[in-house]
C-alpha positions as CSV (number, residue, x, y, z in Angstrom):
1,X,9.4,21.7,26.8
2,X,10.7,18.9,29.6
3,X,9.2,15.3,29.8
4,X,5.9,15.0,31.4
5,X,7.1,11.6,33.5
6,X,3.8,11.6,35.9
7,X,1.4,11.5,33.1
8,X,3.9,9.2,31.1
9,X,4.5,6.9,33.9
10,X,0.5,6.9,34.5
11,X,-0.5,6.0,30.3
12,X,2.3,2.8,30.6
13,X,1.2,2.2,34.4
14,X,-2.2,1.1,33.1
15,X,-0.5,-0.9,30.2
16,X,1.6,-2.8,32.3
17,X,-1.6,-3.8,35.1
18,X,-3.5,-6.1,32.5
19,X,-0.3,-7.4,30.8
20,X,1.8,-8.6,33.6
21,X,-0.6,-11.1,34.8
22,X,-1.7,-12.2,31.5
23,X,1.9,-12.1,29.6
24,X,2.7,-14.6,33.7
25,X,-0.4,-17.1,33.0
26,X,0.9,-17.7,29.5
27,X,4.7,-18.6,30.5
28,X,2.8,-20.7,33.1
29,X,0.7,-22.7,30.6
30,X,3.4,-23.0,28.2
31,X,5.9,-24.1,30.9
32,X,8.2,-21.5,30.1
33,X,8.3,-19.9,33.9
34,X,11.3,-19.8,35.6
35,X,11.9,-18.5,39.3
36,X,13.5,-15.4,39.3
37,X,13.8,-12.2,41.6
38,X,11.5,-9.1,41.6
39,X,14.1,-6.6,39.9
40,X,14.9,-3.1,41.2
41,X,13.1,-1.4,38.8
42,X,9.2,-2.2,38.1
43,X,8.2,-2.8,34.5
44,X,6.2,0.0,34.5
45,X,9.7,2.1,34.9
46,X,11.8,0.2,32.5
47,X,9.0,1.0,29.8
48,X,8.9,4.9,31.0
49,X,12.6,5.2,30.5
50,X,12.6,3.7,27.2
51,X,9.8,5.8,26.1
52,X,10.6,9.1,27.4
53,X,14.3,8.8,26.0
54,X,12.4,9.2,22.8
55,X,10.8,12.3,23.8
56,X,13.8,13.6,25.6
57,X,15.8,14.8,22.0
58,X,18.8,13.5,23.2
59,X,21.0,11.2,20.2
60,X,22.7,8.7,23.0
61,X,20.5,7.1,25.5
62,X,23.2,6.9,27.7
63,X,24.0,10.5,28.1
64,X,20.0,10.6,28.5
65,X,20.0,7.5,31.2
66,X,22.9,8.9,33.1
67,X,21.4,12.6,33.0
68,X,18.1,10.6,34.4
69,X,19.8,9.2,37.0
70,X,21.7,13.3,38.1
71,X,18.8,15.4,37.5
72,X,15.5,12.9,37.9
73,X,16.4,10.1,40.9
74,X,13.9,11.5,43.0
75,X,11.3,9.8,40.3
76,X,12.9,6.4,39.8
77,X,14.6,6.1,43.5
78,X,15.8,2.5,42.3
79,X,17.5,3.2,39.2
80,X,20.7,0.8,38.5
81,X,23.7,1.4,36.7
82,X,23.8,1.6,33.0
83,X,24.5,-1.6,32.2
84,X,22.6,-3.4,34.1
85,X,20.0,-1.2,32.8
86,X,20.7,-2.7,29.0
87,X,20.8,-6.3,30.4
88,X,17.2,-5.7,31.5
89,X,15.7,-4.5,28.4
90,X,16.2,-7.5,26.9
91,X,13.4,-8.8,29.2
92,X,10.6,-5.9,28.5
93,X,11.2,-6.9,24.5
94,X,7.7,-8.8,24.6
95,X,5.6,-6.4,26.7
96,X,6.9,-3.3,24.1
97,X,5.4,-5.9,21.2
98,X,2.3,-6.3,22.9
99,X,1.9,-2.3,23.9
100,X,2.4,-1.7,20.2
101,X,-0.1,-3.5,19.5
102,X,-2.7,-2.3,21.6
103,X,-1.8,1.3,19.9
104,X,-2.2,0.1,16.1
105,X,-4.2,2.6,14.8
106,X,-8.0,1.4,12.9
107,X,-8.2,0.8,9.3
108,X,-10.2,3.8,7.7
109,X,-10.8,4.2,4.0
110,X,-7.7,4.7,2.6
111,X,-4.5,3.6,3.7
112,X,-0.7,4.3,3.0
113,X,2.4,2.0,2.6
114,X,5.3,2.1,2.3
115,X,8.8,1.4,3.6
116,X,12.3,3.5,5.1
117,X,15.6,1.7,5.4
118,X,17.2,1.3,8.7
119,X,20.9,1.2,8.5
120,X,22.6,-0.7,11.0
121,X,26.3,0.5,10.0
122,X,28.1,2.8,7.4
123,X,28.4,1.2,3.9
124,X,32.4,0.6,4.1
125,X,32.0,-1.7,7.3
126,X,29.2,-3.7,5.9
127,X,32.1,-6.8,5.9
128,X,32.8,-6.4,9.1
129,X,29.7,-5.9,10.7
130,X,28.8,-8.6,13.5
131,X,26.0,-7.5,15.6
132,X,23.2,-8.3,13.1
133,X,24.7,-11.0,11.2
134,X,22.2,-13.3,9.3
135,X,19.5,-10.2,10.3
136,X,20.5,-7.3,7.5
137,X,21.6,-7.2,4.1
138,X,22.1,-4.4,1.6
139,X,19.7,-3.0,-0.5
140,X,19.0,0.2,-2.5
141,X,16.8,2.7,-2.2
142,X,15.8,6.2,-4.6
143,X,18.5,8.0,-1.9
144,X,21.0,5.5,-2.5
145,X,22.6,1.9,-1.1
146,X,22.6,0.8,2.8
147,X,23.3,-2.0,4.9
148,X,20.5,-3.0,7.5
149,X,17.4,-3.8,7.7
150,X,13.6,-2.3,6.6
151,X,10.4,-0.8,7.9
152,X,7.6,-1.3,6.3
153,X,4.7,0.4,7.4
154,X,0.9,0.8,6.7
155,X,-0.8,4.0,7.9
156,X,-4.5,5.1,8.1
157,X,-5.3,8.8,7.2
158,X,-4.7,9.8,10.2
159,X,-1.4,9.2,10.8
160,X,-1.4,6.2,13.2
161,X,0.7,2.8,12.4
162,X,-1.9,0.2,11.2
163,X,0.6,-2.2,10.4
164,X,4.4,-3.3,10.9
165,X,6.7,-5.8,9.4
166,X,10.7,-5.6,9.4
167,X,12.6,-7.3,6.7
168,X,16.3,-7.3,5.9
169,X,17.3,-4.4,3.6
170,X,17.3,-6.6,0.0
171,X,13.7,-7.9,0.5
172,X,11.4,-6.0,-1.9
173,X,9.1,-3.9,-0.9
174,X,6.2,-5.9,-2.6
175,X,7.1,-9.5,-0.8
176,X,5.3,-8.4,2.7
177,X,2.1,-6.7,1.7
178,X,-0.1,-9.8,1.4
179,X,1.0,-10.4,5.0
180,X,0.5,-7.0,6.2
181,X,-3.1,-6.3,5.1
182,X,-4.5,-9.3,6.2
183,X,-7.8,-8.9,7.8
184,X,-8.2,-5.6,6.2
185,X,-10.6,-4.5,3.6
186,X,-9.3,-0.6,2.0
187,X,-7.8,0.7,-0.8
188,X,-3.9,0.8,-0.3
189,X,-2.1,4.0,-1.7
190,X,1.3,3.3,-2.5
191,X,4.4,4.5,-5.0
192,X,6.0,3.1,-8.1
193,X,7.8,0.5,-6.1
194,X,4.3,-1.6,-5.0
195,X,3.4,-1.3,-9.2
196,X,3.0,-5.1,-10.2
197,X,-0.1,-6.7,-11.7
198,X,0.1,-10.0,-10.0
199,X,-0.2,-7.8,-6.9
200,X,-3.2,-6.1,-7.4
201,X,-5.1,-9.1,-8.8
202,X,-3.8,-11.1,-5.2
203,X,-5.1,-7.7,-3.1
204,X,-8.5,-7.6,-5.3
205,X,-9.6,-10.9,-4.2
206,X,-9.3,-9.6,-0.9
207,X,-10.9,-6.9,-0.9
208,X,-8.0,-4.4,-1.3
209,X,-7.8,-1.8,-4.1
210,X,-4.2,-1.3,-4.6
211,X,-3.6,2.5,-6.4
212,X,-0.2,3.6,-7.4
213,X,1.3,5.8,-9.8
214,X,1.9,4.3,-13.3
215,X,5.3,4.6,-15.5
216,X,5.7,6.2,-18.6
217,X,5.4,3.7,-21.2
218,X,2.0,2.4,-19.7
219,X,-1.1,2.9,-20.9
220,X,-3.1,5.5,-18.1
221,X,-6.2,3.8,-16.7
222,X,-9.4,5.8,-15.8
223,X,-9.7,6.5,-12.0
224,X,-12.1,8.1,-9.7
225,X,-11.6,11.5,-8.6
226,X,-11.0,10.9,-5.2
227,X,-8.8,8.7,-5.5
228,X,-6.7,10.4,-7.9
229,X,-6.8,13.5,-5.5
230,X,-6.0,10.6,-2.5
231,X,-2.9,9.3,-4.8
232,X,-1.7,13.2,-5.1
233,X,-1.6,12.9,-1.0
234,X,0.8,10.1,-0.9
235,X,3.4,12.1,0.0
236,X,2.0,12.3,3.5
237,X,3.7,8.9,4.6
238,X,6.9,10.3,3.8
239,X,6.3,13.1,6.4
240,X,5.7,10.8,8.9
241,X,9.2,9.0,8.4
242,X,11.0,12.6,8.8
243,X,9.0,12.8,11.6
244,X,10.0,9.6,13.5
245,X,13.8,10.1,12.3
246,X,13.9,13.7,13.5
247,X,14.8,13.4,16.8
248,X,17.6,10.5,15.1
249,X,16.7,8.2,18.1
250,X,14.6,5.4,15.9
251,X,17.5,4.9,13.7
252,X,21.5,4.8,14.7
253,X,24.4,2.7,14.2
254,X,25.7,2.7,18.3
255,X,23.8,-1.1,19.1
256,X,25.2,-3.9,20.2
257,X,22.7,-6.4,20.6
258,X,19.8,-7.0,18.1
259,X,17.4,-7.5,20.8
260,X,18.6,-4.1,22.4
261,X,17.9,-2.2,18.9
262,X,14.3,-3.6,18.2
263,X,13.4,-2.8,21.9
264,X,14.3,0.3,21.0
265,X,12.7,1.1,17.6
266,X,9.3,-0.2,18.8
267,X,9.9,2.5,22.1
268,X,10.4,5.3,19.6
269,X,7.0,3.8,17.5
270,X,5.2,3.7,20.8
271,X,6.4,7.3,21.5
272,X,5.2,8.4,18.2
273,X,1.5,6.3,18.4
274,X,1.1,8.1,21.8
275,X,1.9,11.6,20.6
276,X,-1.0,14.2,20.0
277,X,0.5,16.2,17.3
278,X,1.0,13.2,14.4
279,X,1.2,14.7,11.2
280,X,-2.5,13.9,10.0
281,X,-4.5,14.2,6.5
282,X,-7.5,15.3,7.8
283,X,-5.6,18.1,9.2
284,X,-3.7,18.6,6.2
285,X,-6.7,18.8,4.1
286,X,-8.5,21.5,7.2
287,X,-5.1,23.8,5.8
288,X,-5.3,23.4,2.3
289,X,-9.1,22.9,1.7
């Protein structure tokens, strides 16, 4: 099945209408405009491209950007060369930011967290890695060690992003939660890693039940049924990571800019906020009643 540009180009189109002017007044009233030239390519384009290479299935945007510009000029009749193409999406780094954000999903009753690493280069060049120096570090997950960075991310039930935070790859996975669920009130399914007492008590005064699985040599603690059965479902969040790091567009080692990556990984979240087939509980739950 090809990419639907029309209908794409239409959804980030409508985006791009309301932000321009606003994301203009603000540089204004912070003094931060400078003169500079209408580019070749519209916003509205720059943001299509990036998006629709995460649909396309391809592992190299620029096998996909240069089989755009064979196969699909008659669409984007201005399309530049290649890299002048990656010195511009440098520049569309804040309006992908804001589009996320006007995708975050709504808080429902339960939520899931949790976090995947993002390895930004094989474990033997960690030394010599320069591109995001001072920006990754390495940490260890069940799977093994990495070098890079993390994504944490809290999910509602039906598979939309709620929340995002990025931290280098040795920060633990408890140190961002109380930043991530701020504003909401839910109870917060997570695994063994988000187990800490001083956690829950710091959630509870918020409103946030925190449920996880207990070890071994603790005593068990009496819980409602649902959320027992709700705590059996955690699983789900790790579905949706295979399902962002299928296509192996979210996560690779071929940047060379830091900027260039996180445009990037918050395209392939976009993508994945946009698409009508997330994996979903309430569709789960319609299978297995």
């Amino acid at each position: 099945m090809g990419i639907d540009y029309d209908r794409l180009f239409y959804f980030v189109d409508n985006f791009c209408k309301g932000f321009e002017p606003w994301y203009k007044k603000q540089l204004v009233s912070g003094h931060l405009m400078r003169r500079r030239r209408e580019g070749h390519l519209t916003l509205s384009e720059v943001l299509t491209i990036l998006i629709a290479y995460h649909q396309s299935g391809m592992a190299c945007f620029k096998y996909f950007y240069l089989d755009l510009c064979r196969y699909h000029r008659h669409l984007f009749p201005r399309l530049v060369h290649y890299d002048r193409f990656t010195s511009v999406i440098k520049q569309v780094f804040p309006a992908l930011i804001c589009f996320l954000k006007s995708l975050t999903g709504e808080s429902t009753e339960y939520l899931f967290i949790d976090s995947t690493p993002m390895a930004v280069c094989h474990n033997l060049r960690e030394k010599k890695h320069k591109v995001f120096k001072g920006l990754a570090a390495k940490g260890k997950t069940s799977t093994g060690w990495f070098f890079g960075l993390k994504i944490h991310l809290i999910l509602n039930t039906h598979g939309e992003i709620v929340r995002l935070a990025i931290t280098p790859g040795n920060v633990n996975d408890k140190t961002p939660v109380a930043e991530m669920v701020r504003g909401i009130t839910a109870k917060l399914i997570g695994d063994k890693g988000y187990l800490s007492q001083k956690l829950f008590s710091q959630l509870f005064e918020k409103g946030i039940t925190l449920i996880t699985k207990i070890k071994r040599n603790m005593k068990n603690i009496l819980m409602e049924t649902v959320d027992k059965l709700m705590l059996m479902k955690r699983s789900f969040i790790e579905t949706i990571f295979s399902s962002l790091k299928s296509l192996n567009t979210l996560i690779h080692h071929r940047h060379r800019n830091p900027i260039n990556a996180f445009t990037h990984l918050l395209a392939g979240l976009i993508n994945y906020q946009i698409r009508h087939d997330k994996p979903s509980l309430h569709s789960m739950l319609k299978l297995n009643p």
